[in-house]
C-alpha positions as CSV (number, residue, x, y, z in Angstrom):
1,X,0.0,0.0,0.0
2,X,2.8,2.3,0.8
3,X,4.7,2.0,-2.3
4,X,1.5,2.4,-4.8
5,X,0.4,5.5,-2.9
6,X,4.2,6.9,-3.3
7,X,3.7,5.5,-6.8
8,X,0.4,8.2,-6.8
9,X,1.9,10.8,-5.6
10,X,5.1,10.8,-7.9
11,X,2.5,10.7,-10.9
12,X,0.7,13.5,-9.7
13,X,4.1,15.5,-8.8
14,X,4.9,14.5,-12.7
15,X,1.8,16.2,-13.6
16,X,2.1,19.5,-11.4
17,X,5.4,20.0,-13.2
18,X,3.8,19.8,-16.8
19,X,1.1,22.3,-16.1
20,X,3.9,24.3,-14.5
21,X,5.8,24.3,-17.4
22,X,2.8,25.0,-19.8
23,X,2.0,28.1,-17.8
24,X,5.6,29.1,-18.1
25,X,5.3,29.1,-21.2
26,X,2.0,30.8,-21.7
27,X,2.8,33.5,-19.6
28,X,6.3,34.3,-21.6
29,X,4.4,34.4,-24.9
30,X,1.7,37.0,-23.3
31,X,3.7,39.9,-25.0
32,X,4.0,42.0,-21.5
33,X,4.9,45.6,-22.2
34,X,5.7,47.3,-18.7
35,X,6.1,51.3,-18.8
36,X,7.9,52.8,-16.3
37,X,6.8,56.4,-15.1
38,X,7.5,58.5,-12.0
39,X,4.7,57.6,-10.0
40,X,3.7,54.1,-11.0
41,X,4.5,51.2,-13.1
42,X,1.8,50.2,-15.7
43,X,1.7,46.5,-17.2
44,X,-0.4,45.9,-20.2
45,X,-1.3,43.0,-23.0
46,X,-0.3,43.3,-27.1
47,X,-2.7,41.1,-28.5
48,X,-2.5,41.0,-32.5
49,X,-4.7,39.0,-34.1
50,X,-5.6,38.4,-37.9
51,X,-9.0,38.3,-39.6
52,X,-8.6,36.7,-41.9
C-alpha cells in the first residue's frame, strides 16, 4: 500500500510539473509591455490577431 500511494503521488508530482511548465510558457508568450513612469508602473497586453 505504501509503495502504490508513493507510486500516486510521484504521478501527480509529474503532472504539477507539466502544467507548470505549460503556464511558463504561456505567460512568456503573453507579450507583456511594462512602462515605467514617476509615479507608478503600468503593465499591459499586445494582442494581435488576424481576420482573416
Amino acid at each position: 500500500m505504501v509503495a502504490d500511494a508513493l507510486s500516486r503521488k510521484s504521478l501527480h508530482m509529474s503532472s504539477l510539473m507539466a502544467k507548470e511548465m505549460d503556464l511558463i510558457e504561456e505567460f512568456r508568450d503573453l507579450s507583456l509591455v511594462c512602462e515605467v513612469t514617476p509615479r507608478s508602473v503600468r503593465l499591459g497586453m499586445l494582442k494581435l490577431t488576424n481576420p482573416f
